[in-house]
N, C-alpha and C positions, 0 to 999 in steps of 0.2 A: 614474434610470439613463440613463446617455448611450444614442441608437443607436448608435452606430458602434461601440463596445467588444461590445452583445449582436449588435448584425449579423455583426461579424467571428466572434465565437464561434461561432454558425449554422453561418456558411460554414466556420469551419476543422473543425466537426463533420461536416458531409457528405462534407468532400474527406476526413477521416480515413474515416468509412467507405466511400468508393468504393476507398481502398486497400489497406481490408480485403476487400472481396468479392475484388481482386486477389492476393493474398497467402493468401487461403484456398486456392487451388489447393495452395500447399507446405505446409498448416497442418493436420493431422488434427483434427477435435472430438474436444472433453475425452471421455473416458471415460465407459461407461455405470454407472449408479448414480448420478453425481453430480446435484444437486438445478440444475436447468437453469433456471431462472428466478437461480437466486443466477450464474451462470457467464455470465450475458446482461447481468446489473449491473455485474460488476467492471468490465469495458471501460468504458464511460458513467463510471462512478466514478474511474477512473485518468485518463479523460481532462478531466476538468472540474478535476483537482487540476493536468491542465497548463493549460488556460485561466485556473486563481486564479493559478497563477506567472505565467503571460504579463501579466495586468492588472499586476501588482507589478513585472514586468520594466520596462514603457511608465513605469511613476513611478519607477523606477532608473534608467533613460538618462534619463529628462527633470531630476529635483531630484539624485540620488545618494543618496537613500534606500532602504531595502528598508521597506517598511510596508503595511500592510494595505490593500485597495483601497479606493475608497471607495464603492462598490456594495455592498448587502447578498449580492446575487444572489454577486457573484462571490467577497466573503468567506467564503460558504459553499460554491462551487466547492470550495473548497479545505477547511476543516473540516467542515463535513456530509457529504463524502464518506471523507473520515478516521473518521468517527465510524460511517459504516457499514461502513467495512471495518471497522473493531473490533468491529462487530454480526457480521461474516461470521464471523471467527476464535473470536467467542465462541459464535455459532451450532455451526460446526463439529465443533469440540473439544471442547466439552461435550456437544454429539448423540452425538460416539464414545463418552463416557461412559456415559451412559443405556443407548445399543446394547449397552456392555457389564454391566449392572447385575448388579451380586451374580456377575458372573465376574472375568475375568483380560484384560490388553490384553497387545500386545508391547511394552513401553514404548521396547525399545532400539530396533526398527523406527521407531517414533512419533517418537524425537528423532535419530535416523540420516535418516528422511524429511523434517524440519524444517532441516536442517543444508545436504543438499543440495539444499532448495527456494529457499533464501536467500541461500547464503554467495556459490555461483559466482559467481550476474551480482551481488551486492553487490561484493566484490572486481572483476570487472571494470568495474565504474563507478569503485572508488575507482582503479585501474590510469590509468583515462582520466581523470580528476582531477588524480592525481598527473601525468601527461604536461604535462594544462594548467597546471597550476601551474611546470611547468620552464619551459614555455614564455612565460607573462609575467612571468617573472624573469630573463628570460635565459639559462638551461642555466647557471646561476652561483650559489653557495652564498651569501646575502644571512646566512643566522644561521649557525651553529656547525651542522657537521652532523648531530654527537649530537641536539643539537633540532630538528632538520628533521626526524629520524627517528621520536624520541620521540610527536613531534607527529603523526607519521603512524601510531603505532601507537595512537595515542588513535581516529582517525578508524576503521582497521581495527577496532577494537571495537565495531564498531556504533553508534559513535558513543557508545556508552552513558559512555566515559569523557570525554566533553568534544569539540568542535569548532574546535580551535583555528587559529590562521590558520598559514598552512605558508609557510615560506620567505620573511617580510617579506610576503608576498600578504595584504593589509588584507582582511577581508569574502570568505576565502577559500570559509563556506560558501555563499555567492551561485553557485558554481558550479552544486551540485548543490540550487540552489534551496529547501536547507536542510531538504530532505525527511526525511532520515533520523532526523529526531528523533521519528520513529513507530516503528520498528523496534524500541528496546529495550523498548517497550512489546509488544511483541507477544513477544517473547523472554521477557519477563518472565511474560506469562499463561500462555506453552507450561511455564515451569520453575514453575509452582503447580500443573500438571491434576495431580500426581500426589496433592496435598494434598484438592484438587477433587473426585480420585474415590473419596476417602473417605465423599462427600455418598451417592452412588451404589452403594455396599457395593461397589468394583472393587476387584479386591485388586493390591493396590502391596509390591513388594520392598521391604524397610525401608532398602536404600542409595538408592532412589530418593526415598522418604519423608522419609528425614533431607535429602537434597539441598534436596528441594522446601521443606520448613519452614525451612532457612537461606537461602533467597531469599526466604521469606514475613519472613521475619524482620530482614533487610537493607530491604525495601524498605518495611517497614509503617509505618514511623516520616513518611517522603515521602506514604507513599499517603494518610494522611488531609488533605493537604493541597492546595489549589485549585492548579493546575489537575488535580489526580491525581485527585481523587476523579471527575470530571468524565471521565475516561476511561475508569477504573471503569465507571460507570452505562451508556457506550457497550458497554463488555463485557457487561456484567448483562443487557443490553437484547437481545444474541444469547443470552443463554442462558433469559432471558424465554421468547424468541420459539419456545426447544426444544420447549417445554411448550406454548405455544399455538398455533405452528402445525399441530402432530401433531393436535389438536383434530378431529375430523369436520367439526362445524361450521365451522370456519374454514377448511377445506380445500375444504367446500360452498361456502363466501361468495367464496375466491377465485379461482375459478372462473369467476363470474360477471359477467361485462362492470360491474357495480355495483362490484366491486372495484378494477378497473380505473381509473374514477372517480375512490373514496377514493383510491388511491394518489397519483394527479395533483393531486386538492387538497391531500392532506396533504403532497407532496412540496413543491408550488410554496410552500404555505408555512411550511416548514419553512426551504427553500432564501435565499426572497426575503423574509421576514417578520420574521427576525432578525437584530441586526446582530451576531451569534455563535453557532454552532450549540454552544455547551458550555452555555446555558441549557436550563431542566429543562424548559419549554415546548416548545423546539426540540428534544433529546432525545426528548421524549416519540412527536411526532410523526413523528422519526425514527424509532422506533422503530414506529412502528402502518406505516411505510412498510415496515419490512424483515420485520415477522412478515408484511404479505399477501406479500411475494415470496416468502419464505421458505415460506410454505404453498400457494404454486404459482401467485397473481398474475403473470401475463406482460404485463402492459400491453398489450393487445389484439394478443398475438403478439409484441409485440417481442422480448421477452425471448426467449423460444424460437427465435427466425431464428437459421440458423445464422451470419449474420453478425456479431449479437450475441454470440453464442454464440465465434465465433472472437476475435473484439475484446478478450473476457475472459481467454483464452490469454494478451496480449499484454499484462496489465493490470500488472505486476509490473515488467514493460521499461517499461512506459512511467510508469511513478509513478518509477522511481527512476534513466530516462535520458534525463525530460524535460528536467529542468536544466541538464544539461551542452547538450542541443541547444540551446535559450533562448539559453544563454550563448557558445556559439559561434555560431549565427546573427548576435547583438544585440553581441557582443563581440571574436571572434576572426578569423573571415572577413574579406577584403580589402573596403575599402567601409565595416564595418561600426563604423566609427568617425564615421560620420554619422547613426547609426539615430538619436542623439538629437534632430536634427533633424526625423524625418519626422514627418508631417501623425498624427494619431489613424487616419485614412480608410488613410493608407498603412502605416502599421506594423502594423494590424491586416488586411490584404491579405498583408501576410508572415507573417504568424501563421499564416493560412489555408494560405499556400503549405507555410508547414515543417509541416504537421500530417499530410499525406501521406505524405511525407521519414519523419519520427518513426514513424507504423504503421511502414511500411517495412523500417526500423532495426531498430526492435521482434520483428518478425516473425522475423528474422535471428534475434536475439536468444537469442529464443524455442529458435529451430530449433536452432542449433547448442551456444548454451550452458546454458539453461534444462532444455532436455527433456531431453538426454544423462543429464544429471546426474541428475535425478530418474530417469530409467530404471534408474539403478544404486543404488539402496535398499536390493534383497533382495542386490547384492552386497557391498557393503559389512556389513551385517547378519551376513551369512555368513562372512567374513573377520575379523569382532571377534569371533564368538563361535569361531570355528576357533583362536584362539590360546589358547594351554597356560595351566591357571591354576594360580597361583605357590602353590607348596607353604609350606606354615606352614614356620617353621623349627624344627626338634628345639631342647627346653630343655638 
């Protein structure tokens, strides 16, 4: 691995968190109850998924390819930390499960809270997308504008129906760094828990149950299929970790500065060891990395500082608005029609510089668009079941 790619990384990781202790002033910590070792990870984890696009950016301005780095390290910036968010969400949501064993969830809450954790600032990235796409077209309709449209309502789906290029814009998902094609995957596990908590004796309204079995059903035919199953396992791997971190014993082990340890070796190679985090070696080990956080591993405190701890606030803004900044740094700003020129030493100095900028952004983000939204769950909740239900009609 070159230095100057892991040097710059370093350095754009420190200036990210020195602008997070500043930004935590307007930044409340998550809520109590939540598992504070997993809320200290995501930050770390959304930001390495922006270091694997920056490596892929520097080989985009220099040949005009999007392609995989050539670093193991940094190809798994990018999927090893995808694979443990998918450990987070399979952790999570399967734990409410269990919590609710042999009772009853709110399930309208559960996909009313899912709806407004994602949709806002999803739409507002696609919003900022769609601007930059007017703008390196010229504010001028290049296809028919039914298809400009159509295409954009493929993107608004989560991407899940396709990403196709907008308005003549060749490699239009290069904007957003092509991140979103984790999304429907996570939509996808939310629309099975209710099948899920059948494992669990939860009891599920059978309009819920029928939904869930025709998503199980749409997508089963895909899922036995590489790279699906592969994501799978990443899921499996959080609902593993349900059952063994709860463990005594593994709650004892991690605890202990030895676990600390394990987690650094198994992470580093995990991270640096494979040139794919979707083999079952690299899973696996991912996986011994997320049941010790998951069972209270803090990596000798890290994880519990609240600055980690605010970083992971921000982890959502920053996976799904690193792209568009990438892309306007390296593309849209005056000047930045020379990045492919600079030196490895100098492009990764600007990497450093916009990593500050991005918390920053983020933090905003967070504040005004993120939180709001999710503050308003029990109101929405309360306004769908406040309306009148439609009377059978007399035979």
């Amino acid at each position: 691995m070159d230095f100057i790619p892991l040097t710059g990384a370093l350095a754009a990781l420190l200036a990210a968190l020195a602008a997070v202790r500043i930004t935590a002033r307007w930044t409340p910590l998550p809520a109590a109850g939540r598992c504070e070792t997993i809320d200290g990870l995501r930050g770390f984890l959304a930001f390495a998924v922006f270091l694997h696009h920056a490596a892929i950016t520097e080989r985009f301005l220099a040949h005009g390819t999007w392609t995989a780095p050539r670093s193991h390290l940094f190809v798994n910036f990018g999927q090893a930390s995808v694979a443990l968010f998918f450990m987070i969400t399979g952790f999570l949501f399967y734990g409410a499960l269990v919590r609710h064993r042999g009772g009853s969830l709110d399930w309208l809450r559960l996909f009313c809270s899912r709806i407004l954790r994602l949709t806002p600032l999803y739409l507002f990235a696609m919003a900022l997308m769609f601007v930059i796409v007017a703008v390196q077209t010229g504010w001028t309709w290049r296809q028919p504008p039914a298809e400009v449209l159509a295409g954009a309502g493929q993107w608004l789906g989560f991407t899940a129906f396709g990403t196709p290029d907008l308005n003549g814009l060749a490699r239009t998902y290069v904007i957003t760094a092509g991140v979103t094609w984790s999304l429907p995957y996570e939509w996808a596990f939310y629309l099975c828990l209710p099948l899920l908590a059948l494992v669990q004796r939860v009891r599920v309204p059978l309009a819920w149950l029928a939904g869930s079995a025709a998503v199980a059903a749409a997508i089963g035919p895909d899922a036995l299929r590489w790279p699906h199953t592969h994501y799978i396992a990443a899921f499996a791997g959080g609902i593993v970790a349900v059952h063994v971190a709860a463990l005594p014993a593994m709650r004892a082990f991690a605890a202990r500065p030895a676990a600390s340890v394990l987690l650094l070796v198994a992470g580093a190679w995990a991270y640096a060891g494979f040139p794919s985090a979707w083999q079952p070696a690299s899973l696996a080990l991912l996986g011994v990395v997320f049941t010790l956080v998951a069972a209270g591993c803090d990596l000798f405190g890290v994880l519990r500082a609240k600055t980690a701890r605010v970083f992971g606030e921000y982890a959502y803004s920053i996976y799904l608005l690193h792209g568009i900044a990438l892309y306007v740094a390296f593309t849209l700003v005056p000047g930045a029609g020379q990045a492919a020129q600079l030196s490895p030493a100098a492009y990764w100095c600007a990497v450093a510089a916009l990593a500050p900028l991005l918390v920053i952004a983020c933090s905003l983000t967070f504040r005004y668009v993120e939180a709001p939204m999710m503050g308003r769950t029990a109101a929405l909740v309360a306004a769908i079941r406040r309306q009148p239900k439609v009377a059978p009609v007399a035979p």
